[in-house]
C-alpha positions as CSV (number, residue, x, y, z in Angstrom):
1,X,20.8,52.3,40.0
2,X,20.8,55.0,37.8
3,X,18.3,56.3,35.4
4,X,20.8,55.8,32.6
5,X,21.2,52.1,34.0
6,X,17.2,51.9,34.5
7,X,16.8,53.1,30.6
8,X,19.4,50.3,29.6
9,X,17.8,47.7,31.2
10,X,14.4,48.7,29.5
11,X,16.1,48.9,26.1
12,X,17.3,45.6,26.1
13,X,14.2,43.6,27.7
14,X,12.7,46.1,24.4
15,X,15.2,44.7,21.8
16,X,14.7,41.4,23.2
17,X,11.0,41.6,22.8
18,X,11.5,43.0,19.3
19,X,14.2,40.2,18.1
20,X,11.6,37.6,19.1
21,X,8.7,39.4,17.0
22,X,10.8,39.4,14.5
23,X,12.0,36.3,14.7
24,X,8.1,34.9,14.6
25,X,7.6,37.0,11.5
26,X,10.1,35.6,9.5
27,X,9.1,32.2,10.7
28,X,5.4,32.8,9.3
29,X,6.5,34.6,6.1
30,X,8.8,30.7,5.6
31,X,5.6,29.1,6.1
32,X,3.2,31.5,3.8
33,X,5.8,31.0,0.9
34,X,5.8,27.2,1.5
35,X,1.6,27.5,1.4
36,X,2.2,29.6,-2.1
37,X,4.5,26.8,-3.5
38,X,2.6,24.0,-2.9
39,X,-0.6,25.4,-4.1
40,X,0.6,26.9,-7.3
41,X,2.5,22.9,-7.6
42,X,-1.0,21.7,-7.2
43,X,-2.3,24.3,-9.7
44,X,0.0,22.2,-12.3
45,X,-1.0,18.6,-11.2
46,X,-4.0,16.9,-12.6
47,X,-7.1,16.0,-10.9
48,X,-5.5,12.6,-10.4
49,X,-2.7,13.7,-9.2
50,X,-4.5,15.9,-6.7
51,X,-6.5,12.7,-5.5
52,X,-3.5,10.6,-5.4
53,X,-1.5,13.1,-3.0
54,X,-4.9,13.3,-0.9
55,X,-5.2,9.7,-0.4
56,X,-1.0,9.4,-0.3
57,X,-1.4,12.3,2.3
58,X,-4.4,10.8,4.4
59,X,-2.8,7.2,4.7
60,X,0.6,8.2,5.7
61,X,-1.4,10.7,8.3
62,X,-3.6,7.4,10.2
63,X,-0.2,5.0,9.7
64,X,1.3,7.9,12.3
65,X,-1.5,6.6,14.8
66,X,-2.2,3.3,14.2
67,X,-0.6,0.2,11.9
68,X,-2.1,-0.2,8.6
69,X,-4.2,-3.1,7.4
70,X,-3.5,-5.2,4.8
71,X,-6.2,-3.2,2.4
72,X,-4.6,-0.1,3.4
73,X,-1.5,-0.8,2.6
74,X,-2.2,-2.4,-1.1
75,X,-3.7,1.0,-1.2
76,X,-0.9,3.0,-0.4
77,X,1.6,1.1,-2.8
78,X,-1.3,1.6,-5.2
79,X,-1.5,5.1,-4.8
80,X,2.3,5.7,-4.7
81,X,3.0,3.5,-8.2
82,X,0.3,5.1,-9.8
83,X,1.8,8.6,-9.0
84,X,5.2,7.5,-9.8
85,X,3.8,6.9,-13.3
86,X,1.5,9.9,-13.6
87,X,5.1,11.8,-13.5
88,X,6.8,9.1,-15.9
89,X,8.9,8.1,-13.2
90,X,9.5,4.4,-13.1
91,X,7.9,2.2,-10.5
92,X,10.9,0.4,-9.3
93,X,12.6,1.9,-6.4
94,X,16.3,2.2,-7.2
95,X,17.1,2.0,-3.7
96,X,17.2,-2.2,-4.0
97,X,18.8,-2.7,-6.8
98,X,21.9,-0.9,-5.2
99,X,24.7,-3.5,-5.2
100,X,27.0,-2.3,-1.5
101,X,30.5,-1.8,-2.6
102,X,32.9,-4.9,-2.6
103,X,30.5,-7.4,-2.6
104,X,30.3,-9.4,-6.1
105,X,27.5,-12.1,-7.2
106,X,29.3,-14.9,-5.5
107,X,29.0,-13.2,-2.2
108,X,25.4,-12.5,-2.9
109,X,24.6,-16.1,-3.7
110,X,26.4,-17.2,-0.5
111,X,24.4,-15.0,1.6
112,X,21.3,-16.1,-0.2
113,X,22.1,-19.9,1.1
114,X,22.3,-21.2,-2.3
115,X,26.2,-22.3,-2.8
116,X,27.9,-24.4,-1.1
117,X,30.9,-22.8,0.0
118,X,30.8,-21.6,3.9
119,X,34.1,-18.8,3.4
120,X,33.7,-15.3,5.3
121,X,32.7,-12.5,3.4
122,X,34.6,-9.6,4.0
123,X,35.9,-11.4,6.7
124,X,32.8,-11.9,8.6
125,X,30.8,-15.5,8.6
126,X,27.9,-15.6,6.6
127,X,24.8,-15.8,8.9
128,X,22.4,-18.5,7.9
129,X,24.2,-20.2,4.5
130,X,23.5,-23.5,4.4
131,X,25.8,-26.3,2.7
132,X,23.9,-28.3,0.0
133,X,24.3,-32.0,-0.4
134,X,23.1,-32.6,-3.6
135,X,23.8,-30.1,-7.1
136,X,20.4,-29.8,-8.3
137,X,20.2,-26.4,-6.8
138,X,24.1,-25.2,-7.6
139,X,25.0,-21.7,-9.8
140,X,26.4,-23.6,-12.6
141,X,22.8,-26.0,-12.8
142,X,20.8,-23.1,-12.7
143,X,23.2,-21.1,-15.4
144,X,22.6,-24.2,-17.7
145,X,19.2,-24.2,-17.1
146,X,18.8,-20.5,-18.5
């Protein structure tokens, strides 16, 4: 090889070496920002606040490890209403109160087992609906009821 080839090879390994510094910097300059947000965020939140996230922070951290108990996990909803309501969010997660397109109530009372009609829905058999013999527990009872 020649010294030209020699002094390309070195450049490049040098470049290489240089990419991957940088690379690493711009990593840790991500991660000092992210440090900076989140403690000028906490600089706004109350001392409750604070002590919710800690204990939000710490549960979700030993549930990683290990299952929850019971007392733990009261805790945890606890901790995560209680925050939801410090920022004047409301407590109800929105996720379950989602209806999935092109299912009506009907539907929904068929899959709940509590009408007496055994059609598909959607063209797929409803698992578990159970046909009721007597009309105590019908829609149109319950509908007169309320």
């Amino acid at each position: 090889m020649s010294a030209i080839q020699v002094e390309v090879l070195e450049l490049k390994k040098e470049n290489k070496a240089l990419k991957e510094t940088v690379t690493l910097l711009l990593k840790e300059i991500d991660r000092i920002r992210e440090v900076d947000r989140s403690s000028v965020i906490n600089l706004r939140l109350s001392p409750e606040q604070r002590i919710l996230d800690m204990q939000i922070r710490y549960l979700e951290a030993i549930s990683m490890d290990r299952a929850l108990t019971l007392e733990e996990t009261r805790a945890l909803d606890l901790h995560i209403k209680n925050k939801r309501l410090l920022e004047d969010k409301s407590t109800i997660n929105a996720d379950y109160t989602k209806v999935p397109e092109g299912l009506t109530e009907s539907d929904l009372m068929r899959i709940a087992g509590n009408v007496e009609e055994e059609e598909p829905i959607n063209g797929r058999p409803v698992k578990g609906s159970k046909k009721k013999s007597s009309s105590k527990n019908t829609v149109e009872s319950r509908k007169s009821k309320v």
